[in-house]
C-alpha positions in Angstrom: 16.3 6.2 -12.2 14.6 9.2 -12.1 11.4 10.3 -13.9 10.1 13.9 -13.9 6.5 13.6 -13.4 5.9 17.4 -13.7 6.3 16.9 -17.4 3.9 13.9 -17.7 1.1 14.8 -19.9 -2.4 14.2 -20.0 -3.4 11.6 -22.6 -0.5 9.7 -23.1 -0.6 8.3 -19.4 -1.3 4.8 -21.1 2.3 5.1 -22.8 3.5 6.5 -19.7 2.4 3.1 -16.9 5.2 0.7 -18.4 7.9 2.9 -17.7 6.3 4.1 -14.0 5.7 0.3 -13.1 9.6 -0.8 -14.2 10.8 2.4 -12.0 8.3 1.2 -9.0 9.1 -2.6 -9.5 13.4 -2.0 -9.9 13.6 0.0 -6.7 11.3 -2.2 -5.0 13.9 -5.1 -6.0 16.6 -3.5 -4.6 14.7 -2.4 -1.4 14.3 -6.2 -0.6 17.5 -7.2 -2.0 19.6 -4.5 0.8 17.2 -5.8 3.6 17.4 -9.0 2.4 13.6 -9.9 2.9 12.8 -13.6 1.7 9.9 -13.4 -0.6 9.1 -15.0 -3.6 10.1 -11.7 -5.2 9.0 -12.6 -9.3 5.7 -13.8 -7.9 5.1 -10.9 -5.5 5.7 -8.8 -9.4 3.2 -10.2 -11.0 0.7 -10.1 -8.5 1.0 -6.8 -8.1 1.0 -5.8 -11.6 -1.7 -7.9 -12.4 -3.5 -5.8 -9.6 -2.4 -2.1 -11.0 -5.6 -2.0 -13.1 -7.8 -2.0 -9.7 -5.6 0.4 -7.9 -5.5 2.9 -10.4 -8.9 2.5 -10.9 -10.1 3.1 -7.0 -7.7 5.8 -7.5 -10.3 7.1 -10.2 -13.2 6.3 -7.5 -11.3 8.7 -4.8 -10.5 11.5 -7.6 -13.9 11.6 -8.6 -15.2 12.1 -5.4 -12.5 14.5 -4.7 -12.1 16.5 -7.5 -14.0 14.9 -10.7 -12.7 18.2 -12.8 -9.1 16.2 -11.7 -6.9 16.0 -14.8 -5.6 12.7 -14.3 -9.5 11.6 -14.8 -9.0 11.2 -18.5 -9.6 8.7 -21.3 -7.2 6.1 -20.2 -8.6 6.0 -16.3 -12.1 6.0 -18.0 -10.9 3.3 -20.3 -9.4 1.2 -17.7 -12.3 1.5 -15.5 -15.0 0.1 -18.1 -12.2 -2.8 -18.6 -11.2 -3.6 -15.0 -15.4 -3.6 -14.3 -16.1 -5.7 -17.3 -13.2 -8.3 -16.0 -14.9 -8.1 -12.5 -18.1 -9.2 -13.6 
């Protein structure tokens, strides 16, 4: 599994985050699977996919800080923010 992120365009992140999330999650299977960690490993997945939406959005919070000309700040991250704030509240 490999995925060439130099390539990965501006708009279509939101087409891009299923693929980048079953990369994460399959190596992160097989990391816990050769050390043989116990954990509830299906449950540990969708916790932390369910929580992807607030990570990438206090990503958006640091970038904007950062570098608010950043080109990952986009319409998706703007998207997602409004949604994972509106969910918050």
């Amino acid at each position: 599994m490999h995925l060439d992120f130099q390539y990965v365009e501006k708009e279509p992140c939101e087409s891009c985050i299923p693929e980048l999330l079953n990369t994460y999650f399959a190596y992160l299977r097989e990391a816990i699977a050769e050390r043989q960690i116990d954990v509830d490993y299906q449950a540990l997945e969708a916790e932390w996919r369910s929580l992807f939406p607030i990570a990438w959005v206090d990503f958006y919070r640091f970038l904007d800080g950062w570098m608010p000309d950043h080109w990952k700040i986009n319409r998706y991250t703007r998207h997602l923010s409004r949604r994972v704030l509106k969910d918050l509240s």
